[in-house]
N, C-alpha and C positions, 0 to 999 in steps of 0.2 A: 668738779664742776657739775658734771651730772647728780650728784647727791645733791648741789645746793640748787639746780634748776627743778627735781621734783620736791622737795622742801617746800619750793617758792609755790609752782603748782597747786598742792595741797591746800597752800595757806589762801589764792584767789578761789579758789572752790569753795572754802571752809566760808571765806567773806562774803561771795553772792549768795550763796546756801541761806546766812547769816541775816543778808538782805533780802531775800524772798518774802512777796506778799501773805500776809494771813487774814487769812478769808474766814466767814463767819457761816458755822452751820444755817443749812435751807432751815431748819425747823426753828430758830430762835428771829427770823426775818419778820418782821411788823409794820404793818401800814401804821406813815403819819395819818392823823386826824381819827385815831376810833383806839376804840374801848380795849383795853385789857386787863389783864387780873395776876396779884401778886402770886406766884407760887412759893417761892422758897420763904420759910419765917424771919424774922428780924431783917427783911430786905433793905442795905443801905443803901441811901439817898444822898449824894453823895452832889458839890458844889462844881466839881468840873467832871468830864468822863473821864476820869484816873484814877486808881486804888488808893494815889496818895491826898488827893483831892480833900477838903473837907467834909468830915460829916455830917450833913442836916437834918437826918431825919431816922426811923425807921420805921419799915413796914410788915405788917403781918401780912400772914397767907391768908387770900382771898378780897386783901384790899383793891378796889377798883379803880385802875389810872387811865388818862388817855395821852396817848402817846402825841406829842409834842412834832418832832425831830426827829430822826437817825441819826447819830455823829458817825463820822468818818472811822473811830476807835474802833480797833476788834482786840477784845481782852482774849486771853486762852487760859484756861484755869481744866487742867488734865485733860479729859478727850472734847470739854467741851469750848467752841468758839464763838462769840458774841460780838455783836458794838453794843456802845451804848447808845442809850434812848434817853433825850429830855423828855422828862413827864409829868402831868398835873396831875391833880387828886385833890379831894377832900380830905377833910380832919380836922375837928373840933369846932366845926362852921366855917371856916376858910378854907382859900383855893391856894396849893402853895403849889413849887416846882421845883424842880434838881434833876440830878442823872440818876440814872441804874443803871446794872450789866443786865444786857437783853435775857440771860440765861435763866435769869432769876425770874422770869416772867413765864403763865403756862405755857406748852403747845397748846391745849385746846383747855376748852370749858364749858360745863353743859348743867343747865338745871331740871329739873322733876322735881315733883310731890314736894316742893320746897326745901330742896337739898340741893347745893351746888357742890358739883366733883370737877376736881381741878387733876389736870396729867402735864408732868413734868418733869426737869432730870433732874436731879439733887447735888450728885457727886458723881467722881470719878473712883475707883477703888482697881489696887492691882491684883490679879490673879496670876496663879502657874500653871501651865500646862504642862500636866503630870505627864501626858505621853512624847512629848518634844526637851522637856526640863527647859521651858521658858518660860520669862515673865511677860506678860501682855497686861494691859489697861481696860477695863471695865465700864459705860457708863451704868450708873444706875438708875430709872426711871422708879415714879408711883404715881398710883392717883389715889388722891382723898375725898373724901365727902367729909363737908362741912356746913353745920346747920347755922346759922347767924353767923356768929363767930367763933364761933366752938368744934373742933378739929371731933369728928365721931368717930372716923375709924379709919386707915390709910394700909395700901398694898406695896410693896416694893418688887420689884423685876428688872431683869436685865435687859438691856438694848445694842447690846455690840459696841463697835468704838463709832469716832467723832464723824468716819464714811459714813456709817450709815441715817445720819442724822441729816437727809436730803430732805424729807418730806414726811410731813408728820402727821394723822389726821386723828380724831378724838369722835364719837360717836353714841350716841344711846339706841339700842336693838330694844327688841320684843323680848319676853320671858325664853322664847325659845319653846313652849312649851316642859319647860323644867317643872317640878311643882316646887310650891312654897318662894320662887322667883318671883322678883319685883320685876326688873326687868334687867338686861345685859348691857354690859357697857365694854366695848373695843377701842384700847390705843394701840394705832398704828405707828412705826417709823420703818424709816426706806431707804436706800443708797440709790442715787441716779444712776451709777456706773455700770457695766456688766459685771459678776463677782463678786458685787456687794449685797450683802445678805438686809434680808427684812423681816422686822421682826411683826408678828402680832398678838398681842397681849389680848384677851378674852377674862374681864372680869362678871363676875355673879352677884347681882345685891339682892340683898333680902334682910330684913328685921336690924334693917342697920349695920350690918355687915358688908364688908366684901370681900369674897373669897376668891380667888385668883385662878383660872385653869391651867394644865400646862401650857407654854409657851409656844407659838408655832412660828418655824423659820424657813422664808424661800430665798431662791439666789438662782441665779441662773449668768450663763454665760453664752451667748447667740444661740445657734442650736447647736452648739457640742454638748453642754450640758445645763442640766438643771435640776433643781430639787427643792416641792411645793409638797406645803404639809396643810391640812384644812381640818375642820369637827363637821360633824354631821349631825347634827341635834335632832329631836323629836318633831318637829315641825317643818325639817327639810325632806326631799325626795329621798328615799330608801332610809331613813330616821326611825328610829324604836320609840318606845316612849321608856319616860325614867332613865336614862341614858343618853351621852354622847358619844359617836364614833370617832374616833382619831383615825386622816387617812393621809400615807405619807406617800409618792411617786419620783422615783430619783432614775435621769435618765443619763448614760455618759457616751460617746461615741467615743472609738477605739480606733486604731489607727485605720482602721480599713474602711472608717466611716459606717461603722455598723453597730447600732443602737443598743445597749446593754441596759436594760430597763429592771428596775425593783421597787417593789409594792410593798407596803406593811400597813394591817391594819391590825388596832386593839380600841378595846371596848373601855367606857368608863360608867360607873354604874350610878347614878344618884338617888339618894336616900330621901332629898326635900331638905337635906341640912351639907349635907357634903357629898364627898364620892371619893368610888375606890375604884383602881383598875377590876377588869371582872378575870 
């Protein structure tokens, strides 16, 4: 009797489990009535908000829709969460409509010097953690710069999992005082929660390029702990020229409530074309 009462147990757990809501990453969330832009290539367009839905259409990266609707639907396709969006668009002189997965759509998009750079997530990819022997899930984010319609050159980086994908923002900076920089471009993602890690990605363009910096990641948890990592560029307060600083501050309180703080700095050197740690 007790073996078939937790049996039964298991199975009502495993069923609301089963039935719990899925919610749709902060970063894929779009206002009806405005503008957006295709990120992923071949983006289908699709007769209802369902995978099985028909096909009507597809779209390239950097096509420009406006978003229609929100549907109720959230797909999940590996860490990332979407609904779908009715949306119109142009093509070939007419105005047509259908659905998409929101995921398919940028976080952000910004243009310059008549280059539009689009930041988004692509895929999802598994990784090991060599020091645990586990498997974890990846998202993978890029941004591209695209001139008309012609893809010029694209960065790939990582973003943590489908947490951290709270809030998401896209940006064009100053050169930094780098030499031979056009200018800099920063994607942000975020987790609301305490714990949850953010990442920010610091790209470099120049001559058509974009070269990617390391990664910087902060997370913090009330004040017991935390740990924030930043660059110091040539243009900031205590900045070199020809170089960025990397500066990292990791704080953890211990059981007596008394603050165990660790510092690291190291230097990166730039050439006008790349860089090396120094």
């Amino acid at each position: 009797m007790k073996s078939f009462l937790i049996t039964l147990l298991l199975f009502v757990v495993q069923f609301f489990s089963a039935q719990e809501e899925l919610y749709a990453n902060g970063v894929f969330n779009f206002e009806e009535n405005k503008t957006q832009k295709i990120f992923t290539d071949q983006t289908r367009v699709r007769q209802q908000p369902n995978v099985s839905a028909q096909i009507l259409d597809s779209l390239q990266s950097n096509q420009q829709v406006s978003i229609i609707k929100k549907d109720d639907t959230v797909l999940q396709l590996g860490q990332r969460n979407s609904n779908w969006y009715k949306v119109s668009y142009r093509k070939e002189n007419k105005t047509l409509e259908g659905y998409i997965w929101g995921a398919n759509l940028c976080i952000g998009y910004r243009n310059k010097n008549g280059y539009d750079f689009l930041f988004g997530i692509s895929k999802t990819v598994n990784k090991i953690d060599k020091n645990f022997n586990q498997n974890y899930k990846q998202n993978i984010a890029s941004v591209k710069v695209v001139e008309g319609n012609s893809l010029i050159d694209e960065v790939f980086f990582e973003t943590g999992s489908g947490e951290s994908l709270s809030y998401g923002t896209f940006t064009i900076e100053s050169n930094h005082k780098l030499q031979n920089v056009d200018f800099t471009l920063k994607a942000i993602v975020s987790g609301e929660a305490c714990g949850i890690a953010g990442y920010d990605q610091y790209i470099l363009f120049k001559d058509k390029k974009l070269i990617s910096l390391p990664q910087l990641m902060n997370v913090g948890d009330a004040d017991v702990y935390h740990h924030s990592e930043e660059f110091i560029f040539p243009n900031d307060k205590g900045g070199i020229p020809n170089a960025f600083i990397f500066k990292m501050e990791e704080m953890e309180k211990d059981e007596n409530d008394k603050e165990k703080v660790k510092r690291l700095s190291k230097t990166y050197l730039w050439n006008g074309s790349s860089y090396k740690l120094k």
